[in-house]
RODO-2510 file (C-alpha; in nm, 4 decimals, decimal comma):
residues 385
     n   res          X          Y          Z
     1     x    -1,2399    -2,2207     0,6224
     2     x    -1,3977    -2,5114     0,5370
     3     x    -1,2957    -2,7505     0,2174
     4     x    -1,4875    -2,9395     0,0010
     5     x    -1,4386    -3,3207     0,1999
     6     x    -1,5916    -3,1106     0,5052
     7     x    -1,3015    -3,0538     0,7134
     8     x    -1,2170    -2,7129     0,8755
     9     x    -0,9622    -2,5114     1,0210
    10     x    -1,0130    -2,2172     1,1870
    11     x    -0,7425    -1,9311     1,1804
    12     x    -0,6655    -1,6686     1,4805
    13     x    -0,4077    -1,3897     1,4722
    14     x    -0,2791    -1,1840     1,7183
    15     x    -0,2185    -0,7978     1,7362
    16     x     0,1040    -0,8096     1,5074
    17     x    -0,0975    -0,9963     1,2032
    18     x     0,0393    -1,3520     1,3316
    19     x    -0,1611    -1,6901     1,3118
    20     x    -0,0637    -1,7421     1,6904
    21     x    -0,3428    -2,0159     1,7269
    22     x    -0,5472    -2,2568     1,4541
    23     x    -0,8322    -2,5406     1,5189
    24     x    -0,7740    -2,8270     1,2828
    25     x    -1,1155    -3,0250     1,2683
    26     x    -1,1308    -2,8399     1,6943
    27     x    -0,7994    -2,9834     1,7452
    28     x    -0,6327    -2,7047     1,9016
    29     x    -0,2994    -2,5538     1,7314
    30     x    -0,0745    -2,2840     1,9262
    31     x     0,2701    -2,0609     1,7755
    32     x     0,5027    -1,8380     1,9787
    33     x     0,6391    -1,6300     1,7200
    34     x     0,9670    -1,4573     1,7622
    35     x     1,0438    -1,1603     1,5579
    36     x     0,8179    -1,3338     1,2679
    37     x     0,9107    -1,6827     1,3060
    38     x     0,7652    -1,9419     1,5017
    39     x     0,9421    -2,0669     1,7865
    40     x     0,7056    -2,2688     1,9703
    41     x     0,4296    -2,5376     1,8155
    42     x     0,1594    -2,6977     2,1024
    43     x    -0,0582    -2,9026     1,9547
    44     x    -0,3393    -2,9941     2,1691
    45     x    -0,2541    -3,3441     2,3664
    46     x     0,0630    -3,3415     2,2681
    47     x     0,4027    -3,2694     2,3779
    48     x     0,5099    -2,9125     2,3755
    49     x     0,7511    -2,8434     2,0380
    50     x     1,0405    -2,6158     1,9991
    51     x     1,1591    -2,5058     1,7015
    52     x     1,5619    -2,3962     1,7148
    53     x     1,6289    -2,1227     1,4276
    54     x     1,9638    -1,9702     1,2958
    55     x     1,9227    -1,8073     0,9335
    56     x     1,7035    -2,0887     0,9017
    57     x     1,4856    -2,3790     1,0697
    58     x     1,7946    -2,6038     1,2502
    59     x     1,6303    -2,8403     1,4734
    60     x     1,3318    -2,9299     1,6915
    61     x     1,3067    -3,0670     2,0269
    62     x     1,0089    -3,1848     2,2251
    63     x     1,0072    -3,2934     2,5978
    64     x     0,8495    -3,6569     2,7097
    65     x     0,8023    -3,7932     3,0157
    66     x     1,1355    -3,9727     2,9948
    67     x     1,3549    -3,7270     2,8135
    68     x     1,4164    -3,4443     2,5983
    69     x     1,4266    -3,5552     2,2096
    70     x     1,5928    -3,3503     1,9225
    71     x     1,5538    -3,4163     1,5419
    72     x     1,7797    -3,1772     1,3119
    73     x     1,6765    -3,0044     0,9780
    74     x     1,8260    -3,0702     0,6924
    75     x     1,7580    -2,7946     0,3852
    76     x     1,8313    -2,7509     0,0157
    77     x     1,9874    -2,4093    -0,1519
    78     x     1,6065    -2,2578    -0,1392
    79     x     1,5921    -2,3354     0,2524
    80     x     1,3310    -2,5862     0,1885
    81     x     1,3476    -2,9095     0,4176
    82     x     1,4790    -3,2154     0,2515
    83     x     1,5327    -3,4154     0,5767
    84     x     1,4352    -3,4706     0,9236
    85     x     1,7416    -3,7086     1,0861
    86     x     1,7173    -3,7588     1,4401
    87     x     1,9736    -3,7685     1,7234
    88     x     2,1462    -4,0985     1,5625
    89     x     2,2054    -3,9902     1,2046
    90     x     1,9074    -4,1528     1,0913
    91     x     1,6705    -4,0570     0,8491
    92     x     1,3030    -3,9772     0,9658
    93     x     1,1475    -3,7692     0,7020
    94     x     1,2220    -3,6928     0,3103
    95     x     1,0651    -3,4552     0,1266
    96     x     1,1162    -3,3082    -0,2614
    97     x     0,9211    -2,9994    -0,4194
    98     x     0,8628    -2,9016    -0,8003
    99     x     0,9769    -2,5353    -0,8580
   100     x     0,6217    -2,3952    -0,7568
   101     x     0,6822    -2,5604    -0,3678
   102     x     0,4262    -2,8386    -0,4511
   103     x     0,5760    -3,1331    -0,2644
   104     x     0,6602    -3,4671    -0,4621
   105     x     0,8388    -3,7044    -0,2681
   106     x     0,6959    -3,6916     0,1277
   107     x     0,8185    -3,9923     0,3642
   108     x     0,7618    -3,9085     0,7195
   109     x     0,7809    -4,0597     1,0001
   110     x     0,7772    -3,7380     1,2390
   111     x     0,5116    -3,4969     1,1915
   112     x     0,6176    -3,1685     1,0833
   113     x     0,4267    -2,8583     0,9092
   114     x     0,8151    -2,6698     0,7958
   115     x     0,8561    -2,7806     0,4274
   116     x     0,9103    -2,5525     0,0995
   117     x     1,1424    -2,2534     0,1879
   118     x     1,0911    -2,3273     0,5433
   119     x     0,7437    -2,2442     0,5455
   120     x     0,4638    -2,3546     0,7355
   121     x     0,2277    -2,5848     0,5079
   122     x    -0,1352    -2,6527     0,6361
   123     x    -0,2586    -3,0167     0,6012
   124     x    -0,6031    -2,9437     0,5782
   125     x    -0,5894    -2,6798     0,3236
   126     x    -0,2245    -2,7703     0,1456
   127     x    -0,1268    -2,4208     0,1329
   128     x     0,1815    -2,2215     0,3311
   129     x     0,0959    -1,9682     0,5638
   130     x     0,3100    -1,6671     0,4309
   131     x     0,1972    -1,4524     0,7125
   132     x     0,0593    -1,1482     0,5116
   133     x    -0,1083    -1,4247     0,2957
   134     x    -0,1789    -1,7997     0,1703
   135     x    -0,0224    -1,9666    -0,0879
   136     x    -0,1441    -2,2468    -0,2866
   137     x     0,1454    -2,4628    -0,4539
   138     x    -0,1066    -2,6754    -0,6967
   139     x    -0,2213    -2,3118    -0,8951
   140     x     0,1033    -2,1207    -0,7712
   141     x    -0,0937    -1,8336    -0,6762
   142     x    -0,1777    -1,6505    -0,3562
   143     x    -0,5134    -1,6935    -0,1934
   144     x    -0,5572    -1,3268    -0,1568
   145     x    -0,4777    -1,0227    -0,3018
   146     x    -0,1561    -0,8138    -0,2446
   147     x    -0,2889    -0,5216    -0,0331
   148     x     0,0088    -0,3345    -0,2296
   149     x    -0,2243    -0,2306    -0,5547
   150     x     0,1377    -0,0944    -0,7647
   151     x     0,3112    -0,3918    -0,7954
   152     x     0,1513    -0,5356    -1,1333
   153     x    -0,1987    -0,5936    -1,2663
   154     x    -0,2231    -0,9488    -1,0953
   155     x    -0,2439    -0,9245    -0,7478
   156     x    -0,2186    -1,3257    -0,6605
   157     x     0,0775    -1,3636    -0,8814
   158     x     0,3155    -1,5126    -0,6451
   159     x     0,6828    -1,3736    -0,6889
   160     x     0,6561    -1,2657    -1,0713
   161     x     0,6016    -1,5999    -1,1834
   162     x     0,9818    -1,6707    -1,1060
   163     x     0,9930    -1,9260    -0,7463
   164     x     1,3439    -2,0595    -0,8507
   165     x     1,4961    -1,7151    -0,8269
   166     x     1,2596    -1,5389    -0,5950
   167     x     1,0992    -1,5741    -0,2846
   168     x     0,8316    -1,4285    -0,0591
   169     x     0,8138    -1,5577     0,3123
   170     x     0,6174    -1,2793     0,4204
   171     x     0,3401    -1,2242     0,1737
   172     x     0,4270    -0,8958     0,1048
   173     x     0,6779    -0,8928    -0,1335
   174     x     0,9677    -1,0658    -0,3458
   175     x     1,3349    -1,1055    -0,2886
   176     x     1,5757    -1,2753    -0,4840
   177     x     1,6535    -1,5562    -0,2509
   178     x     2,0388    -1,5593    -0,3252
   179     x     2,0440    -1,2161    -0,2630
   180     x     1,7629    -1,1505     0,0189
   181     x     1,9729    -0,9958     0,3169
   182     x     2,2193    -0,8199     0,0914
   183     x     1,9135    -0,6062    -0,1056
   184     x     1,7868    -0,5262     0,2310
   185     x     2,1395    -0,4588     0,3336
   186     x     2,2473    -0,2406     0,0277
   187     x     1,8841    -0,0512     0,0728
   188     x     1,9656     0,0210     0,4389
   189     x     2,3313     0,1100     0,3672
   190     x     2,2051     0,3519     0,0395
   191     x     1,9346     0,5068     0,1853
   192     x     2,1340     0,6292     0,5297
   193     x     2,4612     0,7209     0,4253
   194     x     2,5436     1,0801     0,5014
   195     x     2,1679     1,0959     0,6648
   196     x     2,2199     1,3367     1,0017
   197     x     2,2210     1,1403     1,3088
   198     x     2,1939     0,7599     1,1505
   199     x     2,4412     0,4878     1,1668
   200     x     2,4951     0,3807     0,8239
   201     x     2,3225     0,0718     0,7156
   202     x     2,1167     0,0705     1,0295
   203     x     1,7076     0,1715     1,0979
   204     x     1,7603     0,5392     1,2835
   205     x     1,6844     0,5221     1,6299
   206     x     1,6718     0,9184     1,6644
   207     x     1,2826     0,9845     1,6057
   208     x     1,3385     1,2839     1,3709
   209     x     1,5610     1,1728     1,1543
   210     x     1,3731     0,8457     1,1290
   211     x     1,0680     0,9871     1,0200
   212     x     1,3345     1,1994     0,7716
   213     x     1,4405     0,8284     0,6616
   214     x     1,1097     0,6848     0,6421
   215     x     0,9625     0,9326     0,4531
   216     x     1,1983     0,9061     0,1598
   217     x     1,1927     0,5625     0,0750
   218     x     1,0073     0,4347    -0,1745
   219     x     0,7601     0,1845    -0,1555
   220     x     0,9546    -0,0927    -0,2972
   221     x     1,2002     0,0015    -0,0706
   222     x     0,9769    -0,0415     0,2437
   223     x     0,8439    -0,3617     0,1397
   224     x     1,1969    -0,5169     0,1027
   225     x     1,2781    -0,3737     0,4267
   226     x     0,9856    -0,5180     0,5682
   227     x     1,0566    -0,8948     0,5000
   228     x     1,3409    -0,8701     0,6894
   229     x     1,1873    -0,9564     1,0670
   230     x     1,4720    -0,7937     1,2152
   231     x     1,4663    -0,4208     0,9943
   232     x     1,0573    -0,5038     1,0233
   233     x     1,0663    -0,5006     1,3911
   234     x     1,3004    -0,2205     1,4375
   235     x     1,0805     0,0201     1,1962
   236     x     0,7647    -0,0789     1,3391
   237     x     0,8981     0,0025     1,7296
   238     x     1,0188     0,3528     1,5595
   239     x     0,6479     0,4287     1,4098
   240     x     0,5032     0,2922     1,7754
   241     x     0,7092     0,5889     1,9413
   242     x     0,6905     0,5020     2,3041
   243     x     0,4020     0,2625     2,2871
   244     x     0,1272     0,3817     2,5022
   245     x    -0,0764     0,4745     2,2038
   246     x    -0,3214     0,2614     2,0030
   247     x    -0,2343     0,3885     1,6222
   248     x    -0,5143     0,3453     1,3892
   249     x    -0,2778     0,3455     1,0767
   250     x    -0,1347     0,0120     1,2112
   251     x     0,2202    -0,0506     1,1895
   252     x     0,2355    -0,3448     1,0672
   253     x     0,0533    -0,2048     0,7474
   254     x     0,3236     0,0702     0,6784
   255     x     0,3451    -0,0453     0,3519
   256     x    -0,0276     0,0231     0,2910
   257     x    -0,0003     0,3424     0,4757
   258     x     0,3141     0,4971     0,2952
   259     x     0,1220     0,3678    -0,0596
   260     x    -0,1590     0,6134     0,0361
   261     x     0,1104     0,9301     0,0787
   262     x     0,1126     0,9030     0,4299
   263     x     0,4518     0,9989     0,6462
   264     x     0,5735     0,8419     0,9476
   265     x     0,4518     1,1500     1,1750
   266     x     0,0672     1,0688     1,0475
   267     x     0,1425     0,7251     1,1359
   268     x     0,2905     0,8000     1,4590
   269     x     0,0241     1,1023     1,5435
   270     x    -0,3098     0,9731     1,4391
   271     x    -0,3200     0,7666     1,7648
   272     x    -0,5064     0,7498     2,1122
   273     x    -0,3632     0,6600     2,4597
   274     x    -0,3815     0,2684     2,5242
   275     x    -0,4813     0,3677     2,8513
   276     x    -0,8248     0,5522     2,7306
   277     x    -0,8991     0,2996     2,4446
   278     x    -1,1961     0,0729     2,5138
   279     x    -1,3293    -0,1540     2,1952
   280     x    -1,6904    -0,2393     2,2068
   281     x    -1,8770    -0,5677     2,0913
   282     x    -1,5946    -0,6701     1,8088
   283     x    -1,6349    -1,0084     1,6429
   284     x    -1,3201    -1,2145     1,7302
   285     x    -1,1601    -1,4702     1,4888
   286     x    -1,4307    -1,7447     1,6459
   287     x    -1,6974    -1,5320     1,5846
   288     x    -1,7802    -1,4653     1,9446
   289     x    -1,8326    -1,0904     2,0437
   290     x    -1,6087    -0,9181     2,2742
   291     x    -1,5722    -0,6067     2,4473
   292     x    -1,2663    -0,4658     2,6904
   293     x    -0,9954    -0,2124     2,6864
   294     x    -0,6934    -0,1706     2,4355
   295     x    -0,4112    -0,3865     2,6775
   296     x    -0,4075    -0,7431     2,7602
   297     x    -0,7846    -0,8160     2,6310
   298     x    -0,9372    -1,0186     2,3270
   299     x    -1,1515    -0,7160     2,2618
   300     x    -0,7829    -0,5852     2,1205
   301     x    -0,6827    -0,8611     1,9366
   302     x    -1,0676    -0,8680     1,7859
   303     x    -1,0328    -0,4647     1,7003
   304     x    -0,6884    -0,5114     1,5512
   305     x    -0,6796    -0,8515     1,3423
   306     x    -1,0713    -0,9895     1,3619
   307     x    -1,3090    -1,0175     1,0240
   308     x    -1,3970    -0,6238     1,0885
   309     x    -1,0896    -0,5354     1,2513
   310     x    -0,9165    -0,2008     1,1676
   311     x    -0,6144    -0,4421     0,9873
   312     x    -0,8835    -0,5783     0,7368
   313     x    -1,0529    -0,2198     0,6707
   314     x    -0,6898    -0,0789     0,5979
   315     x    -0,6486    -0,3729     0,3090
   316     x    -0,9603    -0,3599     0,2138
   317     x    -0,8909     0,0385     0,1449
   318     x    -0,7703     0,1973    -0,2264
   319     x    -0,7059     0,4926    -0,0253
   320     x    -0,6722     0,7286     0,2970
   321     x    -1,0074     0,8729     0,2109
   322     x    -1,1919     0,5536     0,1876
   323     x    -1,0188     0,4266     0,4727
   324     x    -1,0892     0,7160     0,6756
   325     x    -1,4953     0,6961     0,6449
   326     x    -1,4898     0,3403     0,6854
   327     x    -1,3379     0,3562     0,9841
   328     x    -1,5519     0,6511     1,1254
   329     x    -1,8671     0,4074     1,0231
   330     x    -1,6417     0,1579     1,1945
   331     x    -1,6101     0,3987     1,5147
   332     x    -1,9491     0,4512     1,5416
   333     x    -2,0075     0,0964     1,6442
   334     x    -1,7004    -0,0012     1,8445
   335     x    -1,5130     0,2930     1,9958
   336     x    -1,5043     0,4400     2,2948
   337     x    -1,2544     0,6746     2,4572
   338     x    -1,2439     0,7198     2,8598
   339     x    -1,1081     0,9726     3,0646
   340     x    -1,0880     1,1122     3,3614
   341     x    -1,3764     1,3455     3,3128
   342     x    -1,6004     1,1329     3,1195
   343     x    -1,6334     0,9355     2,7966
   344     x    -1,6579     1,0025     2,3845
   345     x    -1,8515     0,7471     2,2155
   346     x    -1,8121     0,7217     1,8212
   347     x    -1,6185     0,8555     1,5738
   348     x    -1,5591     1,1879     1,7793
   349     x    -1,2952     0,9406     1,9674
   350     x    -1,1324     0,9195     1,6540
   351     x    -0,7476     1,1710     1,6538
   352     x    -0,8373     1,5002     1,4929
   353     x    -0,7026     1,3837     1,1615
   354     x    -0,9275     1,0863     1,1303
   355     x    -1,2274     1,2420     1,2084
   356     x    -1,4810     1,2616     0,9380
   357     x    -1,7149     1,5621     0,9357
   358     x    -2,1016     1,4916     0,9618
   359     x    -2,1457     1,5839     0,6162
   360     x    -1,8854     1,3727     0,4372
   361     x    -1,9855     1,1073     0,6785
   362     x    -2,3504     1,1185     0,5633
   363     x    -2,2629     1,1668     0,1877
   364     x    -2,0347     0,8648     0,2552
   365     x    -2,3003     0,6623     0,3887
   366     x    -2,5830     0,8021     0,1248
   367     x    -2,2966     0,7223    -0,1475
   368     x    -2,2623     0,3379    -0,0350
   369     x    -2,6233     0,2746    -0,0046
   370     x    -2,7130     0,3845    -0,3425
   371     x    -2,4176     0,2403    -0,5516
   372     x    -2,4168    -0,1107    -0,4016
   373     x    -2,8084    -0,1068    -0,2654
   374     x    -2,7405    -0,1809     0,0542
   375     x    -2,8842    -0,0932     0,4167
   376     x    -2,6896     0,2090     0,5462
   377     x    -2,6248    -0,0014     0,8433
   378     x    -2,2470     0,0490     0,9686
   379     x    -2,1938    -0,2710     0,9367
   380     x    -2,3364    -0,3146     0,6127
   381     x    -2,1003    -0,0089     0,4976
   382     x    -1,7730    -0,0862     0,6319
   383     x    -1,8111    -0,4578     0,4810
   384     x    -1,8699    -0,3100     0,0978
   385     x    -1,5900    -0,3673    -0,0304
***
């Protein structure tokens, strides 16, 4: 993104949805995240940062030639920073918000990007980095729109107009912030009491009577659960089964998934081996294009979180039906399953349940052209919306 005084910052994300690397005006920005919260902050040139976390930010430390230096966090009731003191008491950094996270009152004398509610805060654009989504303080709205469509008619409202009582650290939804782990707690406790084969107020770990669990929450449910990183983690490693297989509903968009009437067996079943997953000529978060197999390639990254990636075509989907043609026009371009015996090219390497037939898929196509006069070029299609 570029703003209006010309400077830029360019955003990558890794498989999980996380902004694990940035450019700042091509100085180069890197995270290690840890269950959803960064850990580790390398900026380019500079000493290597590491950020020490309990239920919130603590302390930093960063390593010199000479020695190891620590400065300690200091937070208000919300969890936003209000000082940086370092290893003698004194005062480094002050900061003060408005009730929107706009910050007022900024002395510091140690750089730092962890300000309102803990939050990462970009200097070049001024907005936090919510990890699902930006939010900009000034207009107290998100940047983007809630890929949950049933929570309200505006989807940029950022938590119901209310900050002082609610919060939303992960973009996805809002949680009374006096009352965060004890709504995820009481959901968890509620919704697997008496369940067969659960341990009350815990994510099942037996696969059937997760997907039991999973299927009967409600949406608002899930997205509570889901802003918890631990309850987050633990339901998407349940959906991932044993995690050899690349699943095209991606976990990390359950949410989006369960709003289209989806279970956790579609989720879990509507999948390919990693193993026989190549992804061919996806545009990365830089733009180049890349090509390589599911494991331990950009070409993943690329096909999960890049511009076209299967992530943006699932948010940028009303429904399972729209999502399923655009990613069979998706397929088409960038999919290609390998066995033993040979290889399927296209869609056909879609899972049985995600295949489009010709028809629909032409109809689709013919459908797209005409309403929004465009080229019936896959590319062209699967970018409509």
């Amino acid at each position: 993104m570029e703003t209006f005084d010309g400077n830029v910052q360019v955003n990558r994300y890794d498989a999980e949805g996380l902004r694990h690397e940035m450019e700042e005006n091509g100085r180069l920005v890197r995270f290690i995240f840890h269950k959803g919260e960064a850990v580790v902050e390398h900026e380019e040139n500079s000493n290597v940062i590491r950020l020490i976390r309990g239920s919130e930010l603590i302390a930093r430390s960063s390593d010199s030639e000479s020695a190891r230096t620590y400065y300690h966090y200091a937070s208000d009731e919300m969890g936003s920073t209000t000082h940086i003191v370092d290893e003698s008491g004194n005062v480094q950094n002050r900061y003060a918000y408005d009730a929107w996270g706009k910050i007022e009152v900024k002395e510091e004398a140690v750089p730092n990007r962890f300000t309102y509610y803990g939050q990462q805060i970009d200097p070049i654009t001024q907005q936090y980095y919510l990890r699902a989504r930006f939010y900009n303080p000034v207009i107290g709205r998100f940047t983007q729109e809630d890929t949950y469509r049933g929570d309200g008619l505006n989807l940029y409202a950022y938590c119901a107009n209310n900050p002082v009582y609610y919060v939303d650290p992960s973009g996805l939804a809002k949680n009374p912030y006096v009352s965060s782990s004890q709504e995820v707690n009481e959901i968890l406790t509620r919704t697997t009491a008496g369940l067969d084969g659960a341990t009350v107020g815990k994510v099942p770990r037996k696969a059937s009577t997760f997907d039991s669990w999973f299927d009967a929450l409600t949406i608002d449910e899930l997205k509570v659960l889901m802003t918890d990183t631990k309850v987050r983690t633990n339901i998407t490693s349940m959906l991932r089964g044993d995690g050899y297989k690349h699943e095209f509903l991606m976990v990390s968009n359950a949410v989006i998934a369960k709003s289209w009437g989806l279970t956790a067996k579609d989720i879990k079943t509507m999948t390919i081996g990693t193993g026989n997953t190549y992804f061919l000529n996806v545009t990365a978060s830089n733009g180049d294009i890349v090509s390589g197999f599911h494991t331990g390639t950009r070409a993943s990254t690329a096909a999960h979180m890049g511009p076209d990636g299967i992530s943006q075509l699932m948010k940028q989907s009303s429904s399972f039906e729209e999502f399923k043609m655009k990613l069979n026009i998706w397929a088409e371009e960038h999919l290609v399953a390998v066995y033993r015996t040979g290889f399927v090219r296209g869609h056909k390497a879609l899972p049985i349940g995600l295949i489009a037939g010709e028809e629909e898929l032409a109809h689709y196509r013919e459908m797209v052209a005409r309403g929004d006069g465009l080229n019936v070029s896959p590319r062209a299609i699967y970018n409509s919306k």
